[in-house]
Backbone bond lengths (Angstrom), bond angles and torsions (degrees), N, CA, C in turn:
res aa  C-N    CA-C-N  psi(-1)  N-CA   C-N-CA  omega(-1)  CA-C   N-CA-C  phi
1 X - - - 1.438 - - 1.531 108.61 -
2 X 1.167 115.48 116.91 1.865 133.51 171.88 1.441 97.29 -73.75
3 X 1.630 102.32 142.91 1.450 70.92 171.58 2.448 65.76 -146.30
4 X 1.471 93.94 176.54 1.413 111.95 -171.82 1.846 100.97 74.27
5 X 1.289 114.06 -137.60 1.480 139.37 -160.44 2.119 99.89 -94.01
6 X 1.434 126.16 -14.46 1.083 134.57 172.69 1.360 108.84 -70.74
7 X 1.693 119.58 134.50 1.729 100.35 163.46 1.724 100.48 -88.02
8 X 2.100 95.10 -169.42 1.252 108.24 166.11 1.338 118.79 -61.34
9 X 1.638 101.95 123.32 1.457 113.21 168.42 1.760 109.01 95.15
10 X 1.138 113.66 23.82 1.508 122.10 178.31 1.959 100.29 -84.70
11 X 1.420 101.34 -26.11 1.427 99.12 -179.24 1.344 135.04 -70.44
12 X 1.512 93.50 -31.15 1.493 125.65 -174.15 1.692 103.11 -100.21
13 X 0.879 113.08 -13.69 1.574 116.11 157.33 1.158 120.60 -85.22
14 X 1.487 134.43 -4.18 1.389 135.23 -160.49 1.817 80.84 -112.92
15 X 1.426 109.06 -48.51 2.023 114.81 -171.28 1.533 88.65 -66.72
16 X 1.013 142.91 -42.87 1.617 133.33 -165.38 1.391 111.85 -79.56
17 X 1.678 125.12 -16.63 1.345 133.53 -179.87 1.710 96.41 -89.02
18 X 1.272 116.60 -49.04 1.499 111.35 -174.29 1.229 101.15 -60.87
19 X 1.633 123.35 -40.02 1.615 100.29 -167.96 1.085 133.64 -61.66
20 X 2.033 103.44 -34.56 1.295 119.24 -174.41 1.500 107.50 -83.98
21 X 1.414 115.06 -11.45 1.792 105.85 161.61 1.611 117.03 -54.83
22 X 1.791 85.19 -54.32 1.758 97.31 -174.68 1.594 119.74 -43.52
23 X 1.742 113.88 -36.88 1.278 102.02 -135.50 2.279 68.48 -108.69
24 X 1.167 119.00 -20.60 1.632 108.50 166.99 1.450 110.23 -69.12
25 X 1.596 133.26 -12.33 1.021 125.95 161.44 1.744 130.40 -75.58
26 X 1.695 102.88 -46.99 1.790 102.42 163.71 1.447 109.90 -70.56
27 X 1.520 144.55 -8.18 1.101 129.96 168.36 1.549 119.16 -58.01
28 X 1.633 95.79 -48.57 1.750 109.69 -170.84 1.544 103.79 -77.00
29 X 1.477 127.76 -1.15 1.138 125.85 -178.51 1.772 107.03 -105.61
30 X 1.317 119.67 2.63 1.505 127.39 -174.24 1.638 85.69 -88.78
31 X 1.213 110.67 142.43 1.152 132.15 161.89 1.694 122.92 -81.80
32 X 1.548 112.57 153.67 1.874 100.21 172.82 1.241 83.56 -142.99
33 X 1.345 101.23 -165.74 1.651 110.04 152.19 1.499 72.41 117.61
34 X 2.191 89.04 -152.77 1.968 98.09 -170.85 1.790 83.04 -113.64
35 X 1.086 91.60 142.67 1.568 117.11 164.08 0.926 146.55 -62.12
36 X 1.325 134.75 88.44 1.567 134.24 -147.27 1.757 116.04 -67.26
37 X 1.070 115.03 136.43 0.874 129.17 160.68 1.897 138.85 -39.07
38 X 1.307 98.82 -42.65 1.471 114.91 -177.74 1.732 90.89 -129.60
39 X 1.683 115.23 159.09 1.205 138.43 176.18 1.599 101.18 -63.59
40 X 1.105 95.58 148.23 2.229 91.21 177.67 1.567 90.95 -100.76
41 X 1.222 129.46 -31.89 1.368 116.52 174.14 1.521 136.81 -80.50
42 X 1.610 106.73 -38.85 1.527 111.19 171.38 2.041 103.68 -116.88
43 X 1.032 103.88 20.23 1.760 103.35 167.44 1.809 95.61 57.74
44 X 1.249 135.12 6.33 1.311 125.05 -177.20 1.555 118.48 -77.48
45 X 0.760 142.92 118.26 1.830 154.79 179.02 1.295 103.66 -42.00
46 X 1.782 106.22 105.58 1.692 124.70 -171.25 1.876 84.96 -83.34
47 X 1.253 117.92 130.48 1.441 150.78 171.02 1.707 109.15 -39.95
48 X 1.482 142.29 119.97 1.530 127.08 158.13 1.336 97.29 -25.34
49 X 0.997 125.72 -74.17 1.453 129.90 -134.96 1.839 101.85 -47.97
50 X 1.546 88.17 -57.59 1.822 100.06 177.27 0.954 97.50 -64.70
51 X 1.142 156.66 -99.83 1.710 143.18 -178.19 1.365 113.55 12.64
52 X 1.364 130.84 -59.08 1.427 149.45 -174.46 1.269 111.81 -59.12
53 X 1.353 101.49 -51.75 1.757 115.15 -155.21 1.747 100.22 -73.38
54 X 1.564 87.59 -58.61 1.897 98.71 -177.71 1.393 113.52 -84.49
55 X 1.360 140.72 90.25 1.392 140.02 -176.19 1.974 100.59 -57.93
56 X 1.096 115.73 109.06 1.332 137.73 173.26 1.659 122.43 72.51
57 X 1.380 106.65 57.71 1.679 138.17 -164.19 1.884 81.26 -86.64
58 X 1.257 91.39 120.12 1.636 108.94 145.33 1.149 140.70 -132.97
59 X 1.483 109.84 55.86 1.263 136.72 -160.42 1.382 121.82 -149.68
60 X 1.349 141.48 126.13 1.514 127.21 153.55 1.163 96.16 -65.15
61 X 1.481 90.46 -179.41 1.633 113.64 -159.70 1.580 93.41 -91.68
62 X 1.728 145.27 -18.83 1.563 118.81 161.89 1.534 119.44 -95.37
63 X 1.620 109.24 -4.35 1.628 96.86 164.43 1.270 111.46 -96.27
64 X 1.262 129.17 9.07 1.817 133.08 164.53 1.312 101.23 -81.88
65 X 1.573 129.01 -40.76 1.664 134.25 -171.14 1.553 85.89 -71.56
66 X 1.060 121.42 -67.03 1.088 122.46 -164.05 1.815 121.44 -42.04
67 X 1.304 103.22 -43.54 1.583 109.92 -171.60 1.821 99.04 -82.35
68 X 1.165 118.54 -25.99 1.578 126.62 -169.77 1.472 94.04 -79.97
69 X 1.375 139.76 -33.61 1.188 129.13 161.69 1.408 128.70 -62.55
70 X 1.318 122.77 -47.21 1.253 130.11 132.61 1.562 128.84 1.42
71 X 1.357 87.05 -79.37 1.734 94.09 169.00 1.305 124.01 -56.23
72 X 1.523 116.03 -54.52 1.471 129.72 178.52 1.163 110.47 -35.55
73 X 1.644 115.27 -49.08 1.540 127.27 -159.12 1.213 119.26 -73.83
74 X 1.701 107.01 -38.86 1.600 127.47 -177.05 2.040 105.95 -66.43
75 X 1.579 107.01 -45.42 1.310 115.21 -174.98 1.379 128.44 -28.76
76 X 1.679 131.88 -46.09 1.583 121.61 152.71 1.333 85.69 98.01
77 X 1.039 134.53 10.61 1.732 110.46 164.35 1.229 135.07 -109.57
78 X 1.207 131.62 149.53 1.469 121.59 -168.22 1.896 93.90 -86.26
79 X 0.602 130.60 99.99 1.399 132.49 160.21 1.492 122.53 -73.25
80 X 1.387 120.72 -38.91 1.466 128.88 -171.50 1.221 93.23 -77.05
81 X 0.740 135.16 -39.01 1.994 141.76 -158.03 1.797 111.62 77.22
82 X 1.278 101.00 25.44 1.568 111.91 -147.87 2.040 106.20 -72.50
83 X 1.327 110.23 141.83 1.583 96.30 -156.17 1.327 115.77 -59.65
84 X 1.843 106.37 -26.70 1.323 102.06 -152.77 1.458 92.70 -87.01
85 X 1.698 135.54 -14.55 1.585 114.97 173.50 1.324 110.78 -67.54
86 X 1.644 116.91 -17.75 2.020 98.60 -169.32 1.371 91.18 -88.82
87 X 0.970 126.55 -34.71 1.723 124.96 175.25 2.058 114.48 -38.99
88 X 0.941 95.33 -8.98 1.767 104.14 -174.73 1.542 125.73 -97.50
């Protein structure tokens, strides 16, 4: 139900545009290519196994945690819907 100057389904068109932003954003953030061997940030020796799993990983596994927190933090969205962030 629309309700004001919106029709039916303007809402669910706005949740179906964010999703498909979201999920065109972790696509362009997946890596391919060939898989390096050593970390590009701390030079530490990325694992076969990780090599395998992630097709073109240039990362160990705590400067990848590390930069994915990064991101998380910078992002700006209320996701939780949580009271005390709209309160701000």
């Amino acid at each position: 139900m629309a309700g004001g100057w919106s029709r039916d389904g303007a809402v669910q068109d706005q949740i179906d545009a964010s999703v498909e932003d979201a999920v065109s954003l972790a696509r362009s953030r997946l890596s391919g290519g060939k898989s390096l061997s050593h970390c590009e940030d701390c030079d530490a020796e990325i694992p076969k196994a990780r090599q395998e799993a992630i097709p073109g990983v240039h990362f160990c596994v705590n400067c990848q945690s590390e930069r994915d927190k990064e991101q998380t933090a910078a992002s700006g969205f209320n996701r939780r819907a949580s009271k005390d962030s709209q309160l701000r």
